[in-house]
C-alpha positions, 0 to 999 in steps of 0.5 A: 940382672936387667936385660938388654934389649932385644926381638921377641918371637910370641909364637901364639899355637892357639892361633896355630889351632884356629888355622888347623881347623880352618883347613879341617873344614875346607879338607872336608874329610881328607885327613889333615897331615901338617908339614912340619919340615924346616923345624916347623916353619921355624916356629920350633916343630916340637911344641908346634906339632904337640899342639896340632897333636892335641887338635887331632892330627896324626900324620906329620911331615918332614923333609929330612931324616934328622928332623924325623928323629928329633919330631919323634924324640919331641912327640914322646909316647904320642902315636903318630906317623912321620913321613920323611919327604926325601926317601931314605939316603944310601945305609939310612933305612935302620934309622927310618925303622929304629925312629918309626919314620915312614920313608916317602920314595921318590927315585926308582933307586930309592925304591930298589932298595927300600925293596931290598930291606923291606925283604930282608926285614919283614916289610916295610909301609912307604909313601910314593912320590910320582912327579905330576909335572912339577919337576923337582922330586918323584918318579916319572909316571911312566916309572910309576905305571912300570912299577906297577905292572911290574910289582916283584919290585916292589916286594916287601913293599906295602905302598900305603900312600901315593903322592904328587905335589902341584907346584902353581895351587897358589894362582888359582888361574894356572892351567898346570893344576888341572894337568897335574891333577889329571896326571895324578888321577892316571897315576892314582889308579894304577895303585888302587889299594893306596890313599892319595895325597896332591895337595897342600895349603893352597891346594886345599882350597881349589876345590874337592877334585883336589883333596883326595884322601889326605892334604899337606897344609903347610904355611897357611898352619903359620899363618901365611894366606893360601894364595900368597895374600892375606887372608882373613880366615888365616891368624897369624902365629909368629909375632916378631916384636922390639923395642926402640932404641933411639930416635933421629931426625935426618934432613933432606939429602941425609944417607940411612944406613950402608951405601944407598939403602936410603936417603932422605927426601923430606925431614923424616924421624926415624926410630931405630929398633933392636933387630935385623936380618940377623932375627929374621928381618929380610933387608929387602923388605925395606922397598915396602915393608913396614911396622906396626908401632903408635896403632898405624903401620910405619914405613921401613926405611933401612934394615942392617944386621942388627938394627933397622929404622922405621918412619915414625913421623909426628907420632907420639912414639919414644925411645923404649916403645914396642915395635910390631915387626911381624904378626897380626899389625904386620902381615907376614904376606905383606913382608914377604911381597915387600921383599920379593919373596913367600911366606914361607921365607919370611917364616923360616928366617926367624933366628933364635937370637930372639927371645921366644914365647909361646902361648897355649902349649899343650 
């Protein structure tokens, strides 16, 4: 039956590989641990951390339990340690032990209980996440220098990594990482026997001071540059294609789309494409975005949920030619300044409406 036309998401784990070793060499020996949450990106974690897998990686990340399980139901037999960046919800600390998920502890509550099991059951290896200024997740400092003076709570506990995590690394100007990594150092030694983790994409290239024993590359595994921009040591891993459906020729004074989202100001021939945000195409994106289509980069014009319009000008381009949305004609940093937003948006707006391929599974 032929097929109706629609996006196509090449998701390229060759490239994912390149990027891999990219941030091995930068690491400099830290291990390389990637963060796989938001179902990798939204590249798809299974087939992504395979991959990463057979380019050497053996620690994994996840935001959520339920992604826990399923990255160790995906990985099968393969030995890996997967640490869930939320810690253990209230009752959930059997499933972190039946999926062999390593809780990362946040809150002194989570730890108290993580204590409790970890007694009852013989033990139990765990991350510790100490807020080194970023105010979002992880024990105060004060909170990690008493529970280390203190260490009957931590019973049963064996602290095996200490973590914090830099929240301005992708503006290398930003005096709050060298606060946060003097933070961390203080925390650090409190817990000596423990490795260390403090950054991730962008902070591993600030420099040795930063990577410690252990870095948590995220976007720029999937091809987004380390510092909000692209980047040329950085492939890109998702390309987003579609194919055009028709093409119009609007006036001057000719309104595109809803409401006022654009209205021309010249003769413009627009191609109208088969995707939308409803595959992943941020609507703001059109203050800027553009296409690859005809070998030259074409203006967005207007994104609606299923279709968007690009300016194709005098190009010799036709109703059934391919449009590159996403990939490395159409750099997913510059979407996302486009849109007003990171990578890591762009990314993990990817719907599964379209078709997916992936090359150099392993």
């Amino acid at each position: 039956m032929p097929q109706a036309p629609r996006a196509r998401l090449t998701v390229d784990l060759d490239a994912l590989a390149h990027n891999h070793a990219v941030l091995k060499a930068e690491a400099q020996g830290a291990e390389v641990a990637p963060v796989v949450k938001s179902d990798g990106y939204g590249l798809g974690a299974g087939p992504v951390a395979r991959r990463l897998h057979a380019e050497g990686a053996r620690s994994f990340f996840v935001a959520r339990l339920d992604e826990g399980e399923t990255l160790r139901a995906e990985l099968a037999d393969r030995e890996a340690q997967i640490y869930v960046l939320d810690g253990p919800a209230a009752g959930t600390l059997p499933r972190f032990a039946a999926a062999r998920l390593t809780p990362v502890l946040t809150s002194l509550p989570q730890v108290a209980a993580a204590s409790a099991w970890a007694v009852a059951h013989g033990g139990l290896e765990v991350m510790l996440h100490v807020d080194t200024g970023m105010n979002r997740q992880g024990l105060a400092p004060d909170e990690a220098r008493a529970l280390a003076q203190a260490t009957d709570r931590l019973r049963g506990l064996d602290v095996a990594v200490v973590m914090s995590h830099l929240g301005s690394a992708a503006d290398p100007a930003d005096p709050r990482s060298a606060a946060q990594l003097e933070a961390f150092r203080a925390v650090r030694s409190l817990f000596a026997e423990a490795r260390a983790s403090l950054c991730a994409s962008a902070g591993v290239f600030l420099g040795a001071d930063y990577r410690f024993d252990m870095v948590r590359p995220g976007v720029s595994l999937y091809g987004g540059g380390p510092f909000d921009r692209p980047d040329p040591r950085i492939r890109a891993v998702a390309t987003l294609t579609a194919p055009i459906l028709d093409i119009r020729n609007l006036r001057p004074g000719d309104r595109l789309a809803y409401g006022r989202q654009y209205t021309a100001d010249r003769p413009i021939r627009a191609a109208i494409v088969a995707a939308g945000y409803t595959d992943g195409v941020i609507r703001a994106a059109n203050a800027g975005g553009y296409a690859w289509a005809g070998g030259a980069r074409r203006p967005l014009l207007a994104v609606t949920m299923d279709v968007l319009a690009i300016d194709v000008g005098d190009a010799a381009i036709a109703v059934g030619d391919t449009v590159e949305l996403l990939g490395p004609n159409a750099l997913v940093d510059d979407q996302a300044a486009a849109a007003g937003t990171v990578a890591h948006e762009v990314l993990v707006r990817l719907s599964r409406r379209a078709d997916r391929i992936y090359l150099g599974e392993r």
